[in-house]
Structure formats: structure tokens, C-alpha cells
C-alpha positions as CSV (number, residue, x, y, z in Angstrom):
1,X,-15.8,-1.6,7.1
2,X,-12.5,-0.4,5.9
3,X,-9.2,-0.5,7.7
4,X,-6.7,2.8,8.8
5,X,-3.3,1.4,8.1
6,X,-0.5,3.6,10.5
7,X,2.6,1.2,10.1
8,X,5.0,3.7,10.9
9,X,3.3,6.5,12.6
10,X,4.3,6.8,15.8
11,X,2.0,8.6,18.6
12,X,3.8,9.8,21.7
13,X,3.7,13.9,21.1
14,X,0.8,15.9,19.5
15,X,1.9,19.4,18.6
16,X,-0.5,21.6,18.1
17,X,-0.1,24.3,15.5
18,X,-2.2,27.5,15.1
19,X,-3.6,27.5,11.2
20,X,-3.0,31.5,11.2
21,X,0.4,31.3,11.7
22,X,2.8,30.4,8.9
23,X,5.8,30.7,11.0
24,X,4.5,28.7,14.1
25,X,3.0,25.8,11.2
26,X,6.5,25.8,9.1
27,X,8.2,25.3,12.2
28,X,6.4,22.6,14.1
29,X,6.0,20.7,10.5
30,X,10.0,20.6,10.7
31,X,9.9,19.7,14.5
32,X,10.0,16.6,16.7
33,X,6.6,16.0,16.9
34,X,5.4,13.1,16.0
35,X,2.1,14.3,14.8
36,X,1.5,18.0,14.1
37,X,-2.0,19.2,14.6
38,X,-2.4,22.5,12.5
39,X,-5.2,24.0,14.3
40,X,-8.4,25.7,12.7
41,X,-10.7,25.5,16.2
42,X,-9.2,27.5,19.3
43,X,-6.3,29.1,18.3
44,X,-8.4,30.6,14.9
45,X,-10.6,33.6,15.5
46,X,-13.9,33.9,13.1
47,X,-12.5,36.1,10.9
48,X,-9.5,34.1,10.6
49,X,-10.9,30.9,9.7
50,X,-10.7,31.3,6.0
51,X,-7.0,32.3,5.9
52,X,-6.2,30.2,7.7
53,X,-7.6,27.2,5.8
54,X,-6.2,27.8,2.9
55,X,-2.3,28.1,4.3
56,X,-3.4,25.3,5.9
57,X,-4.3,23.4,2.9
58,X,-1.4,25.1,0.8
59,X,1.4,23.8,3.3
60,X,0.0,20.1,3.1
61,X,0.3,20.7,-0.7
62,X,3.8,21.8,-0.5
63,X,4.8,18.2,1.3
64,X,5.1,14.7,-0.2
65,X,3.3,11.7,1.3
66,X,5.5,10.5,4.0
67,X,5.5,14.4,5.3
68,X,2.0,14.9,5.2
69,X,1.2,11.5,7.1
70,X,2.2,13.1,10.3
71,X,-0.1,16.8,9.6
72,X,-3.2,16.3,10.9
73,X,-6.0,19.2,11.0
74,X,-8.3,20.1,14.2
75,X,-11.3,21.0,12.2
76,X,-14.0,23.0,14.1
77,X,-17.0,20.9,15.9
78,X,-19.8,19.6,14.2
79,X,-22.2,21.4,16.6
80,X,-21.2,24.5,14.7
81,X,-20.8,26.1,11.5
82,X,-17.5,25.6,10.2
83,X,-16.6,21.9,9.6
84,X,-17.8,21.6,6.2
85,X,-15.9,24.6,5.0
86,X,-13.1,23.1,6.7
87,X,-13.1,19.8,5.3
88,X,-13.8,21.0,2.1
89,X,-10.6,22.9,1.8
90,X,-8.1,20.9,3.4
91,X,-9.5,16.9,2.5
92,X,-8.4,17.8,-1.1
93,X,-4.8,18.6,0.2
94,X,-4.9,15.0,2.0
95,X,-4.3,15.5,5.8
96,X,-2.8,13.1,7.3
97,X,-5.5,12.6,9.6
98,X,-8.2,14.9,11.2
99,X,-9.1,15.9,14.9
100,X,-12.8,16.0,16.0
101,X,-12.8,18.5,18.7
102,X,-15.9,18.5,21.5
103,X,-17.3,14.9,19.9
104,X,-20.6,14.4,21.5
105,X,-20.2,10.5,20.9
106,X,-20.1,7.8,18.7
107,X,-22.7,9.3,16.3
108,X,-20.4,12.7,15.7
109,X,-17.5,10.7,14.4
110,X,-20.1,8.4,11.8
111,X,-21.1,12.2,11.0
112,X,-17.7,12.9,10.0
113,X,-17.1,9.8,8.7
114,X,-19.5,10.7,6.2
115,X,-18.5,14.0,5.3
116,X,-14.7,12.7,4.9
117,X,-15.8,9.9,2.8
118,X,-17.9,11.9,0.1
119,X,-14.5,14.3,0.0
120,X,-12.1,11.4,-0.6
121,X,-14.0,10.0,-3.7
122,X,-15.0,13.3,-5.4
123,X,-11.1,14.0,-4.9
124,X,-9.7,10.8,-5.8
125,X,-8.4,9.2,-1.8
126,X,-8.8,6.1,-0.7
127,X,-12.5,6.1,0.8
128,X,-11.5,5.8,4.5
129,X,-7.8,5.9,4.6
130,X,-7.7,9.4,6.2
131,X,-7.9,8.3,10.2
132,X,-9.8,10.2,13.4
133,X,-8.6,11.0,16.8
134,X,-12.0,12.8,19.0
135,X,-11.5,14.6,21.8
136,X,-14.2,13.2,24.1
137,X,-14.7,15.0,26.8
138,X,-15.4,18.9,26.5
139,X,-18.7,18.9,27.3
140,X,-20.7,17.4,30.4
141,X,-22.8,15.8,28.5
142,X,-20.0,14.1,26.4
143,X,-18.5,12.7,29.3
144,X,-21.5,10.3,29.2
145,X,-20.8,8.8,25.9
146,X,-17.1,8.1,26.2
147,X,-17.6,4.1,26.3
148,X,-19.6,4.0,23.2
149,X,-16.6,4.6,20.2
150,X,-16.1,1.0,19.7
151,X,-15.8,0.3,15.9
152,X,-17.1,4.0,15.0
153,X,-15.3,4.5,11.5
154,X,-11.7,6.0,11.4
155,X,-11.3,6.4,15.1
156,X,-7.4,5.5,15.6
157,X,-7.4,7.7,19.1
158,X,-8.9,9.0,21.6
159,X,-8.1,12.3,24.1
160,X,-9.6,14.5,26.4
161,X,-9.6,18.6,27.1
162,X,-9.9,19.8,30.7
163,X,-10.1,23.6,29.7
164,X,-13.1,23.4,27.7
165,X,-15.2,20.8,29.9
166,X,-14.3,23.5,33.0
167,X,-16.2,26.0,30.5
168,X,-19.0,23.2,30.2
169,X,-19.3,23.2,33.9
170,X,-19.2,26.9,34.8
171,X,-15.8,25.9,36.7
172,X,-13.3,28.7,38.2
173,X,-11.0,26.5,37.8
174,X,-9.7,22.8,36.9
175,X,-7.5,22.5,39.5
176,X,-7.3,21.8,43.3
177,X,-5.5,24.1,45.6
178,X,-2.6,21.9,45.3
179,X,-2.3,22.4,41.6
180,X,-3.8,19.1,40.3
181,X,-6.7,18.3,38.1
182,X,-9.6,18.5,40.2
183,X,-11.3,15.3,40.8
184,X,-14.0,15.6,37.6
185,X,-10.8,16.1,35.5
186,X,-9.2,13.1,36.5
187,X,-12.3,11.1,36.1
188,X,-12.6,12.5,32.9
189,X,-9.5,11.4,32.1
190,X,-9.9,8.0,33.0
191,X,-12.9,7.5,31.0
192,X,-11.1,9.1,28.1
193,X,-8.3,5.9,29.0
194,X,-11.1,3.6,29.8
195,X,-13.2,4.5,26.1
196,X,-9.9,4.4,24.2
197,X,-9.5,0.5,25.8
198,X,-12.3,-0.5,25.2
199,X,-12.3,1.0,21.2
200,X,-9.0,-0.9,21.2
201,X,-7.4,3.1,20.0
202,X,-4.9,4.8,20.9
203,X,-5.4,7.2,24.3
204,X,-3.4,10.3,24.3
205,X,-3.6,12.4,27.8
206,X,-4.3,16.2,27.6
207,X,-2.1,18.8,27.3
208,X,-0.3,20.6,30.1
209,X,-0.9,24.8,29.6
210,X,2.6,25.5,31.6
211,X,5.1,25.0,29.3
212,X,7.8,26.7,31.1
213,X,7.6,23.6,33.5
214,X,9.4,20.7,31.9
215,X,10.1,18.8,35.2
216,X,6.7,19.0,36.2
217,X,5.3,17.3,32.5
218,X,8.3,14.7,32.7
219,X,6.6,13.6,35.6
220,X,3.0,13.8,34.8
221,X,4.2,12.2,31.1
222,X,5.9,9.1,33.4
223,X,2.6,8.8,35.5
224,X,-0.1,8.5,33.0
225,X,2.1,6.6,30.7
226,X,2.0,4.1,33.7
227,X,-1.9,4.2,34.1
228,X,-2.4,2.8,30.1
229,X,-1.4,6.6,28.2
230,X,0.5,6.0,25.2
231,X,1.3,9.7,24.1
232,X,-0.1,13.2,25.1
233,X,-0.8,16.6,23.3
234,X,1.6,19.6,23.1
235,X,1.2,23.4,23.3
236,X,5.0,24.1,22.6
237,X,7.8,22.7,20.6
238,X,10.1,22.6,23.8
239,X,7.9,20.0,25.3
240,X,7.8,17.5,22.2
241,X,11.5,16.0,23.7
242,X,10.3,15.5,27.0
243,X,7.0,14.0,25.7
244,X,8.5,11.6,23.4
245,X,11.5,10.6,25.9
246,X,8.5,9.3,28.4
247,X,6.5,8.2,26.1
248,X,9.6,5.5,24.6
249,X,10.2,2.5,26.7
250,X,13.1,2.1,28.4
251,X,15.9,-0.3,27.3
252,X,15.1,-1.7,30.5
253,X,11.9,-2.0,30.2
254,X,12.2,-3.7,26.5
255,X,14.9,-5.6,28.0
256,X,12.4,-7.1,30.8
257,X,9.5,-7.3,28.2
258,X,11.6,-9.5,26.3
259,X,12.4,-11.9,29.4
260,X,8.8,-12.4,30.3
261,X,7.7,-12.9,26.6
262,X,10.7,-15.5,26.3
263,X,10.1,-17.1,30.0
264,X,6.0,-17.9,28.9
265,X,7.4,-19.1,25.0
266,X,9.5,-21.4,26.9
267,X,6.6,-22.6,29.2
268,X,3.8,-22.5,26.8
269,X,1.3,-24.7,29.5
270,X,2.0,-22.9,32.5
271,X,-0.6,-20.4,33.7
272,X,1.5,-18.9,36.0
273,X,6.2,-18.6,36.6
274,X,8.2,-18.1,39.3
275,X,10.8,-14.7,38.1
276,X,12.8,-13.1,39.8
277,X,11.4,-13.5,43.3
278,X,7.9,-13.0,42.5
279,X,4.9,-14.6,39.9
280,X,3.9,-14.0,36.7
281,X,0.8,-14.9,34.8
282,X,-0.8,-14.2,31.6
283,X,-1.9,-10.3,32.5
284,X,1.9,-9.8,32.8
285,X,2.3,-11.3,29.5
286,X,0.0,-9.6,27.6
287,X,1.6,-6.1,29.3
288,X,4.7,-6.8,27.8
289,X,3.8,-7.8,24.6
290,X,1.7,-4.5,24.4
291,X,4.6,-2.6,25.6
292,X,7.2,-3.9,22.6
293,X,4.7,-3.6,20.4
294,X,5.4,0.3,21.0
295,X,8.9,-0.7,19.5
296,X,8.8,-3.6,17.1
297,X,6.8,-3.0,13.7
């Protein structure tokens, strides 16, 4: 089994990028995002799909290694009849990593895993350096399967989509009258957190369709970053800085981190401290170790 190395990459905001737009792709690759998903499912009509793999491909060509490490491609699902053509066209202008969109499970990613690998040796990569992130729950039935990526091959992270699993269901709508996710979205969303656990991956939470309300995603950013979230997909450039700002512990937070880490060093045998009015013990330990390992390499 071979290893994805992401040293330096960091995870907080995923920008999409429609593949038929030059413009829209130029300017998100000069962005804030930390990853930039150049997009060849959704946003790319039939017709367009061609086009726009080959801009695609010709704009990871035009950057150098470090650039193209953060420029991943949504390729189309494997349920249809694009991914090959799309893999062949951009794996030979090395992506920095590829999105599965509507995975059905564990056994669509070792599906991919084979078609990327065959790629990278006929074009001289690194057999299985190019990492995965799935999208695993657009479908009902994919909902099922979302505890069942540990060790699939590549897999680095792990989302969810609420707008295509409402299509799945037949749904008017995903959200309540009160304007949150309906309760089948939220579950879906914690076994999208839950999966990406118990994979030991990265989760990244869904996007939020109003970008015109930044308030509103600072404070759905804060909230699932608090459940176990560690970054979340973008629709827009202007919500990258409000994605990445709640998605960066505090130098409170590190600050506290630090203390506990420092308090249990200093006890090694104790199971369980007194601070700061309360009790620690080792689940508080390992939270913030977890949490500076956001911020230390």
C-alpha cells in the first residue's frame, strides 16, 4: 500500500472552479483558497466537457509543482461516461489531487484507484502519489456505505453534497422552514464526519449556495468546525477568508492546547488534572494535540 504525502497542504477552503471558464479558473488558481477544485461535473454541460478538459489540463501545465499541488480536478462519476476521458486528459498534466463526485463506496474509489494508477506509470508519476477526496453522500443509497472507506487507496478526505442527495430523494427542498438543513441532511452530514473518523481522513463540510451571506457561513464554519470539521467547500472567492479564518485555531486556542499538552508532559502517570477549576483526562489530551497538529508541521 503506498503513502499520500500532504506536508504542507493545508485544507480549510475548497474553491470550486468551473473547467469552462478560463477567467473564473485563472482567478481562483491566484486566490486564497487553499485547494482549488477546477470543476468538469456540475458546472460543465455535455458539450462542454471536452473544452473544458483540455484548458483544464493546459492551466495545470502552465504551473510548477508547488502551484499545481493545491489544483485539484472534480472528474465526472464513475456511474457515467466521462471519467476516463477525463482522467485521461488531465492525469498527464499532474493534478494535484482528484475529486470523486457521487462515490457509491469504498469499491468506487479502488475503481479510481486503478484508473489513476495505470495513468501515472504510462506518464511517468509516482504510482499513487496523486491523493482522493469522495464526496459520499449524493445518493440514498450511498449514504449506506459511508463507514466503509477505511484504508481505500488515496483517500485523504472525505465531504458530503446536500443538493444532489435532495435530487436522489425526490426532495422540494433540503431545508426546514427555518432555513436549516433538514434532518436527513444533517444526518448525512454526520456520517460524512463519522466515515472520515473512522478512515482517519480529513472531513470537509458542504458548501453553503448563499454566498451573499458571510455572517451566516462564519457561523455555520465555527459550528461544524466544533463538531470534528476541519475545512469546508466554496462556491465563491469572497467566502475563501471567512472559511479559512474559522477554520485556523485561535491563538487562544493554541495557547490552551499548549497548556494541557504541557500540564499531562509534566504529569506523565496521572490519568486525570485538576485546571483551571475543572478536570482533564486523556480525551482532552488527545483534542489538543489534534487541534496543534492543524498548526505545527
Amino acid at each position: 500500500m503506498y503513502m499520500i504525502n500532504l506536508p504542507t497542504l493545508r485544507m480549510r477552503s475548497w474553491l470550486f472552479a468551473p473547467g469552462d471558464s478560463d477567467k473564473k479558473m485563472n482567478k481562483a488558481a491566484d486566490g486564497e483558497a487553499d485547494i482549488v477544485i477546477l470543476d468538469l461535473e456540475d458546472a460543465v454541460v455535455e458539450s462542454g466537457k471536452a473544452d473544458a478538459r483540455n484548458a483544464i489540463a493546459e492551466l495545470l501545465r502552465s504551473k510548477d509543482e508547488a502551484q499545481r499541488a493545491r489544483l485539484w480536478v472534480r472528474v465526472n462519476p464513475l456511474d457515467g461516461k466521462w471519467t476516463a476521458d477525463d482522467l485521461a486528459i488531465v492525469m498527464p498534466a499532474r493534478p494535484g489531487g482528484i475529486m470523486l463526485p457521487k462515490s457509491r463506496g469504498r469499491a468506487d474509489v479502488e475503481e479510481l484507484d486503478r484508473q489513476m494508477t495505470a495513468l501515472e506509470v504510462e506518464n511517468g508519476i509516482e504510482p499513487g502519489s496523486t491523493p482522493v477526496i469522495a464526496l459520499v453522500t449524493e445518493t440514498a443509497a450511498a449514504m449506506f456505505t459511508t463507514g466503509d472507506y477505511a484504508g481505500a487507496p488515496r483517500l485523504v478526505g472525505m465531504t458530503w453534497g446536500a443538493e444532489d442527495l435532495a435530487d436522489s430523494l425526490g426532495a422540494q427542498s433540503n431545508k426546514d422552514f427555518e432555513g436549516e438543513f433538514a434532518f436527513t441532511y444533517k444526518l448525512a452530514r454526520s456520517l460524512c464526519l463519522l466515515g472520515a473518523a473512522a478512515a482517519e481522513v480529513v472531513p470537509v463540510e458542504t458548501i453553503d449556495t448563499n454566498f451573499r451571506d458571510l455572517e451566516g457561513l462564519r457561523k455555520r464554519a465555527i459550528e461544524v468546525r466544533r463538531q470534528g470539521y476541519r475545512g469546508m467547500l466554496a462556491i465563491h472567492p469572497v467566502q475563501v477568508p471567512v472559511i479559512n479564518e474559522a477554520f485556523t485555531p485561535s491563538e487562544e486556542e493554541v495557547a490552551e492546547a499548549r497548556e494541557i499538552v504541557a500540564l499531562f508532559e509534566d504529569n506523565p502517570g496521572a490519568g486525570a488534572i485538576g485546571w483551571r477549576g475543572g478536570m482533564l483526562d486523556r480525551p482532552h489530551l488527545s483534542r489538543a494535540r489534534q487541534l496543534l497538529a492543524q498548526v505545527e508541521d
